[in-house]
C-alpha positions, 0 to 999 in steps of 0.5 A: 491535517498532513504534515509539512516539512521545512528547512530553514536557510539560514541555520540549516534546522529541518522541522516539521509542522502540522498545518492545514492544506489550506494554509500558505507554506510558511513557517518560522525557525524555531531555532533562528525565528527567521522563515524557513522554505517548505520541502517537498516529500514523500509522505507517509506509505498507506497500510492496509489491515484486514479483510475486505480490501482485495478483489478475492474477497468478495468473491462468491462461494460458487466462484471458489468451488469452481477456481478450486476445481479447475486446478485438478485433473479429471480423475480426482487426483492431488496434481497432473503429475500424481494422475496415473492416467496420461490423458490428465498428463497433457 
């Protein structure tokens, strides 16, 4: 069930209420029992934790051997810039 917050007109409290979407956005005070209107917000931010919620993990090990290849020169050098040979340089 979301919840709602509310703000009563006549007293100023704010207070929430867990309500089905299906129920019509009405709600008493709880300080003054008088109705309150139902607010508009944000919502809570959505927190994804562990594996399997990225493209990259799915990917296949023939995929990883291949991204992993490509970022290094031809000669089997660590980088470009560590290559003696200006061929790798380019």
């Amino acid at each position: 069930m979301p919840t709602y917050e509310y703000k009563c007109g006549h007293c100023g409290r704010r207070f929430e209420r867990f309500q089905p979407i299906t129920s019509k956005p009405a709600a008493p005070c709880p300080k003054c029992k008088r109705s309150a209107k139902r607010l508009i917000s944000a919502g809570a931010g959505l927190l994804f934790k562990g594996s399997g919620f990225y493209a990259t993990d799915y990917r296949s090990s023939d995929y990883k051997k291949k991204a992993k290849s490509e970022g290094q020169p031809p000669c089997g050098a660590s980088s470009k810039a560590a290559c003696p040979k200006p061929s790798c340089k380019a």
